[in-house]
N, C-alpha and C positions, 0 to 999 in steps of 0.2 A: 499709654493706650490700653481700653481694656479690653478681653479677649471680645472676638465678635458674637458669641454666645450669651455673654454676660449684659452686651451691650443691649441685645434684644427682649431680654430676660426685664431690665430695669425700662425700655422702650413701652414696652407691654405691661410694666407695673405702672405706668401713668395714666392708662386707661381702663386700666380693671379693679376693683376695690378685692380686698384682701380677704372677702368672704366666696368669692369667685376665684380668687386663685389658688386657696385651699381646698375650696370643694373637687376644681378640675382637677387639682394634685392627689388629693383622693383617691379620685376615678380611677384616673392613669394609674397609678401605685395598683390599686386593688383591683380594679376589673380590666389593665393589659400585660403590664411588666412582673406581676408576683404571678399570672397563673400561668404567663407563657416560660417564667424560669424553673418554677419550683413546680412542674406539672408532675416531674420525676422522681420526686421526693417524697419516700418510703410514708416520711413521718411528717409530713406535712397537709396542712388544710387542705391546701391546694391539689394535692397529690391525686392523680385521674386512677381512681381503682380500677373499672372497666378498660380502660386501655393500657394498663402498666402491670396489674396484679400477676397476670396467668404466666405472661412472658418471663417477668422477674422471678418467679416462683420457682418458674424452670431453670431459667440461667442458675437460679440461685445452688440447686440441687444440682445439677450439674458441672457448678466449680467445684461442691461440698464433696462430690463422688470422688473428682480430679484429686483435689487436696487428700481426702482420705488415701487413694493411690501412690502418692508423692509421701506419706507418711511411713506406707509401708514399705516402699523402698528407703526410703530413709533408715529404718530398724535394720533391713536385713541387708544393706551395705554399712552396718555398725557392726566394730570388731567386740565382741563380745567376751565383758569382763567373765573372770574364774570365779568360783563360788564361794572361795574367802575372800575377792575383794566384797563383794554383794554381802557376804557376813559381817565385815569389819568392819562395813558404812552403819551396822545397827549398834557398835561397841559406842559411835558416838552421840554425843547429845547435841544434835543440828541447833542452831540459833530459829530455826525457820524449818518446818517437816510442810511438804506440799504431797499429800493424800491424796490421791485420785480413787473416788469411787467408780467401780463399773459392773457395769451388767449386758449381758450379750443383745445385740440389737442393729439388724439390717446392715450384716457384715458388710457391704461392698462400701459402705460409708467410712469405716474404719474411724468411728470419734473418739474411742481411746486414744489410737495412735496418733491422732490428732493432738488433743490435749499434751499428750506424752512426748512427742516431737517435737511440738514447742516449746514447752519449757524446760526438755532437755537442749534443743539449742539457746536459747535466752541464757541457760545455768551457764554455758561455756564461752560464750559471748560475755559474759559479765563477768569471769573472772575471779581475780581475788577477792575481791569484794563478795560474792557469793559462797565461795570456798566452804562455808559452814550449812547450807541450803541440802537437803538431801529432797529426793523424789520417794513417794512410800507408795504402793498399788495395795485397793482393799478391793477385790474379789468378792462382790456379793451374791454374783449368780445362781441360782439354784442347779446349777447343773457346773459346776466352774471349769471343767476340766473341756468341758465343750466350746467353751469360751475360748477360741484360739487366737484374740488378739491380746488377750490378757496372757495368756501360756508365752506369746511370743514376748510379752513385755518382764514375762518373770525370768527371763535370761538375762536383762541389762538391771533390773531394780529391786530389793525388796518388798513381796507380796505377801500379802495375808488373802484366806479365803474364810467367808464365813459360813459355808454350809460345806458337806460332802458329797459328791457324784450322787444321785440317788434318792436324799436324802428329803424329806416332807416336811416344812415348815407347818407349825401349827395351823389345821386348814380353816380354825374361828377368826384366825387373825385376817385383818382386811385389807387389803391392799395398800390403804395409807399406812396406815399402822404400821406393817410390816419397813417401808420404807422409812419410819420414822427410827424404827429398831436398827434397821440395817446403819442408816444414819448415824445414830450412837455409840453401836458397836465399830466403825470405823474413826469413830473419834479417840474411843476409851483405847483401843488395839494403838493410833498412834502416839499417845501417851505412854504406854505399858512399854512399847517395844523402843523408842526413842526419846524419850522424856526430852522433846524439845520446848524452845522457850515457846514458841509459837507454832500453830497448826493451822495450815491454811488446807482448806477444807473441798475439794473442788470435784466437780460431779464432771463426766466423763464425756459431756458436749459443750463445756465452758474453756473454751482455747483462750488463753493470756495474750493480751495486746502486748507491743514490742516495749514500751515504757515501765508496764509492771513491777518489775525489781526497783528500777531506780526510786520511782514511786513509793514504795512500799517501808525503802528504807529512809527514805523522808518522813513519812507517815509515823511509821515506832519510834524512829531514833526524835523524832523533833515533835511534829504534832500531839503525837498520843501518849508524850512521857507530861502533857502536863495534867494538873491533879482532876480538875472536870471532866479530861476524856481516857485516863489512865486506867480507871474498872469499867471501863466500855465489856459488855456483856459480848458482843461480836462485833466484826467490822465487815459490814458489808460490798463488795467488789462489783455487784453487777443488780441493776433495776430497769425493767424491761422498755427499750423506748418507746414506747407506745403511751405508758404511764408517767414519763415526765414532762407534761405539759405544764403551764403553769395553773390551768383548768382542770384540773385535775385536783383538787385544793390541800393542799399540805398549809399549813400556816407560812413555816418557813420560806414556801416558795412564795406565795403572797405578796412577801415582804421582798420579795428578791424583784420581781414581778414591778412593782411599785419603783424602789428604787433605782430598779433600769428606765422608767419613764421621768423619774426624774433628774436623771442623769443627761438622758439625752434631748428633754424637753428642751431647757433652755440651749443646750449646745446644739440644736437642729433650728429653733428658733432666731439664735446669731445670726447662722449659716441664711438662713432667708432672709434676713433682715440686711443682711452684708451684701445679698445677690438683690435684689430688688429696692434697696437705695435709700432705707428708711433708716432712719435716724435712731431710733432706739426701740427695745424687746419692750412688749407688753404683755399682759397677762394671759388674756386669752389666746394669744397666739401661743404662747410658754405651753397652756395646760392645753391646747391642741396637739401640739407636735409632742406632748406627755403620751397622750390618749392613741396618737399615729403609731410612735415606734411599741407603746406596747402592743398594739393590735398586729403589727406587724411581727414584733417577735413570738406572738403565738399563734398567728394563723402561718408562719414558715418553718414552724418548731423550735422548742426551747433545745429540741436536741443539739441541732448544728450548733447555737449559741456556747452550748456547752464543750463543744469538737474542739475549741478557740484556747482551752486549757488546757490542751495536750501539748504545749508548747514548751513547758514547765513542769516539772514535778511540784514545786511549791503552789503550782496555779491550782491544782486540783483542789478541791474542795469538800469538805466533811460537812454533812448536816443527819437532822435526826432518822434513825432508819425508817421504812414503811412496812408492809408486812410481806409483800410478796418481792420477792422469789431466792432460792437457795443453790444458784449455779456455782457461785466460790465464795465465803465465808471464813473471815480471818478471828481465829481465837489464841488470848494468851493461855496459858495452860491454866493458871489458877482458874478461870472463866469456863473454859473448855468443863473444868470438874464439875462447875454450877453448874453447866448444863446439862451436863449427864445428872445430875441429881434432879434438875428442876422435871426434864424430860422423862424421868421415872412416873412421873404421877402422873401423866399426861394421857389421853389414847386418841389415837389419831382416827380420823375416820372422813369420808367426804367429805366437803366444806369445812373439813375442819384440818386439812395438812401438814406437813413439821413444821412450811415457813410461817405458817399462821400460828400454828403451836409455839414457836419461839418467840414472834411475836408478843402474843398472849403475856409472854414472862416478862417483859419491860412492864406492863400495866400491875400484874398480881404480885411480883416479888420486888418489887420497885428498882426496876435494873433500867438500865440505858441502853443505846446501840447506835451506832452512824453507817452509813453510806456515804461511799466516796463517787464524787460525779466528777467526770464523765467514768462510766463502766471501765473496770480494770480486768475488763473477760467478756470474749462475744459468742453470744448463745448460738452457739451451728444447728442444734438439734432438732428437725424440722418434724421427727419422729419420737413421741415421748413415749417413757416405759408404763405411763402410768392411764392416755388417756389414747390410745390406739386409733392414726386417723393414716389409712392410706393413700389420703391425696390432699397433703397438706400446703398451705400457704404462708407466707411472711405474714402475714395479719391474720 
């Protein structure tokens, strides 16, 4: 017997022709079931700005505060190593130096401690396996000593500062610029003081997802030792969701785009054909339900699609980098040196940024670069050092 839904399903395909039951299928999919599920949905088509933005915005900033809270108790119920253990971490040369750049900015958020809290609990959770991994703090504040979640963070880690209490960076220099400097100067400082293999490069509102490590030691040790992606120029951890749609046109995704409709064309095709009692797939029905689930997977976001890989470190996936943005940044040190050389000629200036300047150097010095999707670090900062917005929103 078959189920009594199925039986109605093929009752009903004896009197409707299969251009009618596509179209109704349409309907229903796109104007009831996709907008009353995914109405919620940050990064989705469907996603109701006017009734979801204001509210989320707020929740948003309000767990960010909480967390920032829970961060600093975190530090100041940590028993706080002596200052030759903290020496003795720089005698070694880490497999892996994770950098945190910071700059002072709407304390009650605590996004250092954030960042720093994380991946000091991730380091202890992971074990031996990490054992070689050091945390490094680069201090770029122009005032550092005022920076009291940095001051609190150079009791458990090795910090460098790069200005002095007081002290007046060149006032021609422009605001990206300077950033780009600070940038540099926090790379060449983790190489000088730690000559690790790797520097992972990470700005002080990009908090590490819970898979990170495992991830990453898949990535070097298996992915990136082969010869195509081994002088990878940098590896990118995090690309803003908003920007990976598949409309959004990267080549790469195109092609990704395409082969998910034809993956699921004929396999949704069966699927009808098996419910409605026909005999055998035909083409046009193939390249309909092609054309369905890709409209489908872009009007509900490629992002969630992408969520599905986090089930695996091997799932993750490497493709070519894009230009924006520079929250965590994974370099080997021979690479790290290019950079500092390439970024010498450079000058930074509006529309024209470090992540679009590093960009830039895949095209003019014939270097490569990847991102790994889904994001290995999610951007908390709803306040930037760079473009001052007091009442900011998720989009």
């Amino acid at each position: 017997m078959l189920p009594r839904g199925l039986r109605l399903c093929r009752k009903w395909s004896r009197f409707s022709s299969p251009i009618t039951q596509l179209l109704a299928f349409t309907v229903v999919t796109f104007g009831v079931l996709a907008p009353l599920i995914c109405h919620q949905l940050l990064h989705s088509y469907f996603y109701l700005r006017h009734w979801h933005l204001n509210p989320m915005s707020e929740a948003f900033l309000k767990q960010n505060q909480e967390d920032g809270q829970a961060a600093l108790r975190y530090f100041e119920g940590l028993q706080t190593p002596n200052a030759s253990e903290i020496s003795s971490s720089k005698a070694l040369s880490p497999w892996l130096l994770i950098t945190i750049i910071t700059v002072q900015r709407h304390n009650e958020f605590h996004y250092v401690l954030q960042v720093a809290s994380r991946f000091h609990r991730l380091l202890q959770q992971c074990g031996p396996r990490c054992q070689n991994y050091q945390i490094f703090l680069c201090n770029v504040d122009q005032n550092p000593d005022s920076h009291q979640d940095a001051r609190l963070l150079g009791t458990f880690f090795a910090m460098v500062k790069r200005y002095k209490d007081g002290e007046d960076p060149n006032a021609s220099v422009n605001q990206f610029e300077k950033e780009k400097r600070d940038y540099a100067f926090c790379l060449e400082q983790s190489l000088l003081v730690y000559s690790p293999e790797y520097v992972l490069l990470v700005e002080d509102d990009a908090v590490p997802e819970e898979e990170i490590f495992p991830v990453l030691q898949h990535l070097l040790l298996a992915r990136l030792s082969k010869p195509h992606l081994r002088d990878a120029l940098y590896l990118k951890l995090y690309h803003p969701e908003r920007l990976q749609r598949y409309l959004n046109p990267e080549p790469m995704r195109i092609l990704e785009w395409f082969g998910l409709g034809m993956f699921l064309g004929p396999l949704l095709s069966f699927l009808y054909s098996w419910a409605t009692g026909r005999s055998s797939l035909t083409w046009p029905t193939v390249l309909f339900f092609a054309l369905y689930s890709m409209a489908l997977a872009e009007l509900v976001g490629r992002h969630y699609l992408l969520e599905l890989r986090r089930l695996a470190p091997a799932l993750h996936n490497l493709v070519p980098v894009t230009e924006c943005c520079t929250p965590a940044m994974l370099f080997s040190a021979p690479s790290a040196r290019r950079v500092l050389g390439h970024l010498q000629g450079l000058h930074c200036r509006r529309g024209f940024a470090k992540d679009i300047a590093l960009y830039s150097l895949l095209r003019t010095k014939g270097e490569r670069a990847y991102v790994v999707e889904p994001n290995l670090v999610r951007h908390v900062g709803m306040f930037s050092s760079l473009r001052p917005n007091e009442n900011p929103k998720l989009l």
